[in-house]
LOSERO-739022 format. One line per 2 residues: for each residue x, y, z of N, C-alpha, C, CB. Coordinates in pm, 1 decimal, always signed. Glycine has a CB too. Example, Ala and Ser with C-alpha at 12.3 -4.5 7.8 and 13.67 -1.06 7.14 Angstrom:
REM residues 2
+1319.0 -569.0 +780.0 +1230.0 -450.0 +780.0 +1320.0 -330.0 +780.0 +1130.8 -447.3 +904.6 ~ +1285.0 -225.0 +708.0 +1367.0 -106.0 +714.0 +1290.0 +3.0 +787.0 +1408.4 -59.8 +572.5;
//
This chain:
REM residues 100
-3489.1 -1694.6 -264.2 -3560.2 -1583.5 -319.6 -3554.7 -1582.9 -472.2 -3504.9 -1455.9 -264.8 ~ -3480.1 -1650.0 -546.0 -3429.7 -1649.6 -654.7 -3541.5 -1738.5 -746.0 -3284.2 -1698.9 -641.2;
-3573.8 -1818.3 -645.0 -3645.1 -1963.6 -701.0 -3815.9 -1904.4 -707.0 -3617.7 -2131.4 -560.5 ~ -3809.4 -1816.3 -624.0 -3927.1 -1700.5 -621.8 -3989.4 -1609.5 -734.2 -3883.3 -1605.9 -539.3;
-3851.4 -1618.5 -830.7 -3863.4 -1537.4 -922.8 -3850.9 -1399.8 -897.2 -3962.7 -1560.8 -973.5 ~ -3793.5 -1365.1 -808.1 -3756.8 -1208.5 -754.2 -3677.2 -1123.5 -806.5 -3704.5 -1201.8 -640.8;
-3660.8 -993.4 -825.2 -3554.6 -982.6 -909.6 -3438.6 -959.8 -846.7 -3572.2 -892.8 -998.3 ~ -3323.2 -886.5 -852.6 -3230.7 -858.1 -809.6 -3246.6 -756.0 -678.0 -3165.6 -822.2 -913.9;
-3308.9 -629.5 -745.6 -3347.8 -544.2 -655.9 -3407.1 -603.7 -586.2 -3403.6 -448.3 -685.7 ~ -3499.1 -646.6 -604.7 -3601.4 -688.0 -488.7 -3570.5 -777.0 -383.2 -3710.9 -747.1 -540.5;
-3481.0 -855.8 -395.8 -3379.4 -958.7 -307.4 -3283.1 -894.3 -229.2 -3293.6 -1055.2 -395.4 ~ -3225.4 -757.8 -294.8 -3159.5 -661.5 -236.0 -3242.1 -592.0 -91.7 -3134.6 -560.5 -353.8;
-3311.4 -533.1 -175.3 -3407.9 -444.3 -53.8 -3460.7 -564.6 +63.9 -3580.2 -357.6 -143.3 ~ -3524.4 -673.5 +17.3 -3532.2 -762.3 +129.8 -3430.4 -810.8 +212.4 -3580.8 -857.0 +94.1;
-3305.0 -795.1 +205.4 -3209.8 -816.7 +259.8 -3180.1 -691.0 +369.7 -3118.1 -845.3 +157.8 ~ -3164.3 -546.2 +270.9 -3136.1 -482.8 +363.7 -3287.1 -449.4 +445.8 -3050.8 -369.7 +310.8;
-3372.6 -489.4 +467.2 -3481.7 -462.8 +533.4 -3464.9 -520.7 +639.6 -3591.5 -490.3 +479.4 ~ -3448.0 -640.1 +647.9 -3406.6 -797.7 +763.7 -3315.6 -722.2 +835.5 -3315.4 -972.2 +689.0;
-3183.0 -704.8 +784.2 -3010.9 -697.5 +826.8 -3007.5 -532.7 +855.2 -2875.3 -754.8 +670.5 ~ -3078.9 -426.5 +805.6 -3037.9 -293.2 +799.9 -2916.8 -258.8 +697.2 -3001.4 -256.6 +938.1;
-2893.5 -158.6 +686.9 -2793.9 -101.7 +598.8 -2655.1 -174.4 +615.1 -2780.4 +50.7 +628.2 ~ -2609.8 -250.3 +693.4 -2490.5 -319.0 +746.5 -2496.1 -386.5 +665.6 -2473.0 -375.9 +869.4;
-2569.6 -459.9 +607.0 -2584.3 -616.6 +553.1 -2527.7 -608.6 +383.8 -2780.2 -677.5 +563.1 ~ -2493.5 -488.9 +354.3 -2444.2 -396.4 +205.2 -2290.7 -409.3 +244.2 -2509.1 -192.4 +185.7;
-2209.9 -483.4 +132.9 -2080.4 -434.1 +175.7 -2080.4 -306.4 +140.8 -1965.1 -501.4 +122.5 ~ -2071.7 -262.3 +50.6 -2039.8 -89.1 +30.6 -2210.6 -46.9 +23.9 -1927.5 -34.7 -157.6;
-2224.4 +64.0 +100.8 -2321.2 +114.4 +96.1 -2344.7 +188.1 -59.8 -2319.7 +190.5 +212.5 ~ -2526.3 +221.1 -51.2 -2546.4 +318.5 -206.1 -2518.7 +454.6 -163.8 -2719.7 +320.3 -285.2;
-2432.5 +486.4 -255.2 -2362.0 +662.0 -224.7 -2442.3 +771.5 -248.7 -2234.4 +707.0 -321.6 ~ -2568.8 +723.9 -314.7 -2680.8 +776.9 -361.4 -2760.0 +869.1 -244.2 -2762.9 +659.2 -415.6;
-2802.2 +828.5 -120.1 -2800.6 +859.3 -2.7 -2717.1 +949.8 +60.8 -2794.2 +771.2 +43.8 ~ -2736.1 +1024.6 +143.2 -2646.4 +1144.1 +248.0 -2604.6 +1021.8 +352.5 -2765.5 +1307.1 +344.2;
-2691.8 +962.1 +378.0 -2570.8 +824.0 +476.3 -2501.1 +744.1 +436.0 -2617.8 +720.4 +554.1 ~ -2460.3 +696.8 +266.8 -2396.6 +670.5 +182.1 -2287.7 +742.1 +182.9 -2454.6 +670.9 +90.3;
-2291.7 +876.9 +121.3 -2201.5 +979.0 +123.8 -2102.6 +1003.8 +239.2 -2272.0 +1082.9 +108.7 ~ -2177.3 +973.0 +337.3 -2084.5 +1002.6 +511.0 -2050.4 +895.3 +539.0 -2163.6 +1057.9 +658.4;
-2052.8 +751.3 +477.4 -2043.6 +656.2 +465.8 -1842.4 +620.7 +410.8 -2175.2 +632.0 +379.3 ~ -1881.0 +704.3 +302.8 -1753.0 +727.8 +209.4 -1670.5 +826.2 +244.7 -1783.2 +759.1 +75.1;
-1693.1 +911.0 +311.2 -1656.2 +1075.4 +322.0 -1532.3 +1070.0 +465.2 -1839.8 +1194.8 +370.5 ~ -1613.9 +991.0 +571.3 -1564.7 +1009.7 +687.4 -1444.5 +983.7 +708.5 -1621.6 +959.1 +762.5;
-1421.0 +828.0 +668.7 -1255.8 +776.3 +664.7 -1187.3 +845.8 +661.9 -1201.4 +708.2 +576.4 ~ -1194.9 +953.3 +500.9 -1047.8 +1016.4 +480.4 -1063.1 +1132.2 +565.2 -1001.1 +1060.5 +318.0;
-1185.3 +1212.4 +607.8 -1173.7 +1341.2 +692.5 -1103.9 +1288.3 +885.8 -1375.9 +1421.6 +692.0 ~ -1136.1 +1200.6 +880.7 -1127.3 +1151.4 +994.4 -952.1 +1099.2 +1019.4 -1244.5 +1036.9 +998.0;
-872.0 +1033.9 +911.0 -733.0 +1014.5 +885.1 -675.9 +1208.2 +877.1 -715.2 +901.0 +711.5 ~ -736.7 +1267.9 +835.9 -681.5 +1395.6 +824.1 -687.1 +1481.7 +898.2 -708.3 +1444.9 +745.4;
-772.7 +1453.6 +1001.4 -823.7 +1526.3 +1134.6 -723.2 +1504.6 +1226.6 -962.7 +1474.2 +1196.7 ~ -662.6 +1341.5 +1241.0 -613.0 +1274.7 +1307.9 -468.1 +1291.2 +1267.3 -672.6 +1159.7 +1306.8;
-438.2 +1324.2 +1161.6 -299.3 +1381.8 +1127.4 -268.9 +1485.2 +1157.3 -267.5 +1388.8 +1018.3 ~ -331.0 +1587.9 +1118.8 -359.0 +1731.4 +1186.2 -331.1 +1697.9 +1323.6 -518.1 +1797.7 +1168.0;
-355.8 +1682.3 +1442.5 -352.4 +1657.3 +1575.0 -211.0 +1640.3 +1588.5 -438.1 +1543.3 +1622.7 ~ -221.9 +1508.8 +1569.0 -69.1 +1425.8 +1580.7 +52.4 +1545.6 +1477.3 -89.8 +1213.4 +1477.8;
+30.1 +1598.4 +1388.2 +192.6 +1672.9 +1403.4 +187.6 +1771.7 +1453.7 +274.5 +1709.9 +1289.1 ~ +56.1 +1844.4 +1514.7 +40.4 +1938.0 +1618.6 +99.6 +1911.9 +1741.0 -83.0 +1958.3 +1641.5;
+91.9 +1840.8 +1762.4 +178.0 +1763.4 +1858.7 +284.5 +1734.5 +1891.6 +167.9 +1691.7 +1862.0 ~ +355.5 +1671.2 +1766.2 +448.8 +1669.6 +1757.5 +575.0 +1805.0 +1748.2 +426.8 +1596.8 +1682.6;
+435.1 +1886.8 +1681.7 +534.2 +2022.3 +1741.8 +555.2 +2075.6 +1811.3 +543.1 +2103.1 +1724.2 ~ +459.7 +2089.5 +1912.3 +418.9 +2149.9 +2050.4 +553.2 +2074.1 +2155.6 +225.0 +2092.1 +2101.2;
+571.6 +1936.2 +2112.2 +676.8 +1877.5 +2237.0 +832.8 +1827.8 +2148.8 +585.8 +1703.4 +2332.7 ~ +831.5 +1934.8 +2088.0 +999.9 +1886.9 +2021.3 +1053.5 +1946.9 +2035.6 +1047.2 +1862.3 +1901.8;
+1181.5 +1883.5 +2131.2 +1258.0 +1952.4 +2198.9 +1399.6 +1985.0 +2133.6 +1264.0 +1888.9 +2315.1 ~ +1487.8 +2099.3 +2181.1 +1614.4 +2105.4 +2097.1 +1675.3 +1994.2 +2139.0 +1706.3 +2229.7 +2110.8;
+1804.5 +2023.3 +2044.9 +1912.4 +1885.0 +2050.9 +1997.0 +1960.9 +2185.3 +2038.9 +1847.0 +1865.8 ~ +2061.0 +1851.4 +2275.2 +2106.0 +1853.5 +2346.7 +2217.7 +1850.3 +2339.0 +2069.9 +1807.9 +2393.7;
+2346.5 +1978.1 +2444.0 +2464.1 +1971.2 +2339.9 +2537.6 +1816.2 +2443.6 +2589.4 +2166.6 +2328.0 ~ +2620.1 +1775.7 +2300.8 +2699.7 +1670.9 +2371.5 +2829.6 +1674.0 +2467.4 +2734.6 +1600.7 +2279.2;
+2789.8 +1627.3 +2570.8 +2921.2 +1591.7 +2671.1 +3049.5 +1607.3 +2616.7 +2924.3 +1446.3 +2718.8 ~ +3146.7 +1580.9 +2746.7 +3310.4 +1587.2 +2659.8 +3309.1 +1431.3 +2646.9 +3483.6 +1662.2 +2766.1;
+3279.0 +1334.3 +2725.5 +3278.0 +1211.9 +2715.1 +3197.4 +1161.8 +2504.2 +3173.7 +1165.9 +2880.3 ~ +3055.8 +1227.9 +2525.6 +3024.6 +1180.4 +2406.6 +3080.3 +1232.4 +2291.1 +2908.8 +1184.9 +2395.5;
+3146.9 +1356.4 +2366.9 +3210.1 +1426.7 +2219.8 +3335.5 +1352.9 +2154.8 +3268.1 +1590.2 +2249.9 ~ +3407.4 +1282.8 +2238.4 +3535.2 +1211.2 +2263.6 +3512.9 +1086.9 +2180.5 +3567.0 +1179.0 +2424.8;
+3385.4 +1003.3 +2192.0 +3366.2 +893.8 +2125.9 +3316.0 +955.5 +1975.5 +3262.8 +795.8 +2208.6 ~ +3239.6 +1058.0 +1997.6 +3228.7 +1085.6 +1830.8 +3338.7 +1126.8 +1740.2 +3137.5 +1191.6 +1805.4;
+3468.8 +1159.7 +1816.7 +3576.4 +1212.5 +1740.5 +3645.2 +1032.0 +1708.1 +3690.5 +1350.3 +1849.0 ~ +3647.1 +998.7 +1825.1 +3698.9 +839.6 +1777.6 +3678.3 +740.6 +1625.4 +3625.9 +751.0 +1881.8;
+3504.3 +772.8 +1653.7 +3429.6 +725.4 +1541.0 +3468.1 +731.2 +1415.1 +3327.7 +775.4 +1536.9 ~ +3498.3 +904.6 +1393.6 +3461.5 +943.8 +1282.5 +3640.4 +940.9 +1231.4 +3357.4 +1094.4 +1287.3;
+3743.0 +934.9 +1349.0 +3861.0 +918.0 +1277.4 +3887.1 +745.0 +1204.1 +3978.9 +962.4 +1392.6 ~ +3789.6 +627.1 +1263.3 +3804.5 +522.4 +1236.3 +3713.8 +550.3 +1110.2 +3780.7 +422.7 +1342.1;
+3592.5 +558.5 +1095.6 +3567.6 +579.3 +983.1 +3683.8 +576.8 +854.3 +3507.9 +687.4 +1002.5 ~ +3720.1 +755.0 +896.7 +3800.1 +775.2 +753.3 +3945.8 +709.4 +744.6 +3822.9 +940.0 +724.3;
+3959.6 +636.0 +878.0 +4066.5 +531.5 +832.6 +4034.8 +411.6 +766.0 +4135.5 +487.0 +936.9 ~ +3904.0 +364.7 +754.2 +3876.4 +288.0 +684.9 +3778.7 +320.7 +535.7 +3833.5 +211.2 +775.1;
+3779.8 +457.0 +533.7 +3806.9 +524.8 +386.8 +3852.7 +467.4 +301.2 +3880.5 +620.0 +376.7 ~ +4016.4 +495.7 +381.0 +4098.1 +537.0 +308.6 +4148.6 +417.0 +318.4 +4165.5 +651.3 +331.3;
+4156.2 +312.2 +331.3 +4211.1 +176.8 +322.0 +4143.7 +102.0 +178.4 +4169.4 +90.8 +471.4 ~ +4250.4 +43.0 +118.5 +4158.5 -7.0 +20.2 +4049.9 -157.8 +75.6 +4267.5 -45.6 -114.7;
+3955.2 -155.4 -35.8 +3846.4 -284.9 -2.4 +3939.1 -432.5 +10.0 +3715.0 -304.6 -153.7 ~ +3861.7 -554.6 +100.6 +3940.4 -610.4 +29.9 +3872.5 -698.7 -50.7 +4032.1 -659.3 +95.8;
+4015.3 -778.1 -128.8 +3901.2 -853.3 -211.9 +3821.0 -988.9 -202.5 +3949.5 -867.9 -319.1 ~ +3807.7 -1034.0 -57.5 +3779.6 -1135.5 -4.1 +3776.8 -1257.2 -14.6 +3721.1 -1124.8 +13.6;
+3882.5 -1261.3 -137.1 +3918.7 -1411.4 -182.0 +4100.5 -1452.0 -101.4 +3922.2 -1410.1 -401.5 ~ +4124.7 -1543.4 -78.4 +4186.9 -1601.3 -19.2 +4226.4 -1712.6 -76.0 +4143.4 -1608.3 +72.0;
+4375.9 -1729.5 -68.3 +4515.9 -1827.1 -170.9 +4492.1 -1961.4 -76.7 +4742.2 -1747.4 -157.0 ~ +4386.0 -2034.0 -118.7 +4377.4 -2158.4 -81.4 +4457.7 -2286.5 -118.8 +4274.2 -2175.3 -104.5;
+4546.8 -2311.9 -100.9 +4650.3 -2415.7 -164.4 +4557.6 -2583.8 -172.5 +4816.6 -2422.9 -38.8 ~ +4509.5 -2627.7 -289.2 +4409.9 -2724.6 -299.4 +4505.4 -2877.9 -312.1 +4303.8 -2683.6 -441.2;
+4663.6 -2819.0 -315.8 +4674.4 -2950.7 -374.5 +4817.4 -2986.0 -275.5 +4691.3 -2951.3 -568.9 ~ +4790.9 -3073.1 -238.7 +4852.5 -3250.6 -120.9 +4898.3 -3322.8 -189.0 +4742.9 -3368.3 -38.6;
//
């Protein structure tokens, strides 16, 4: 089309005439189907967020109290923990004797 002497536009519009509006990576925003073109994505991510933490609120359930069994391992835990608080780091080098 070029070799035609056509101009830009005009190679444009013949394109989208053939292909339809698809054949545009980004559509002209110039247009109301342009505009809804651009518009929808983010209303549509926000619609869809809206839902989903609606949701998420509607089915969240309380915390469940813990057993004597799980309560037993969490006391375990948390005394090993602060025994290893309170221990100093070490310093992970080690008295290698190099010489035979």
């Amino acid at each position: 089309m070029q070799k035609r002497g056509l101009s830009d536009d005009s190679i444009i519009s013949a394109i989208v005439r053939e292909e339809g509006i698809v054949a545009l990576a980004a559509p002209p925003a110039n247009r109301i189907g342009g505009v809804i073109t651009w518009v929808m994505p983010p209303i549509a991510l926000l619609i869809g967020f809206f839902i989903y933490s609606q949701y998420v609120r509607r089915n969240r359930k309380d915390q469940e109290p813990l057993s004597a069994v799980d309560r037993a391992m969490m006391d375990r835990f948390r005394a090993q923990i602060d025994r290893e608080l309170e221990e100093p780091p070490e310093t992970g080098k080690r008295n290698i004797d190099t010489r035979k």
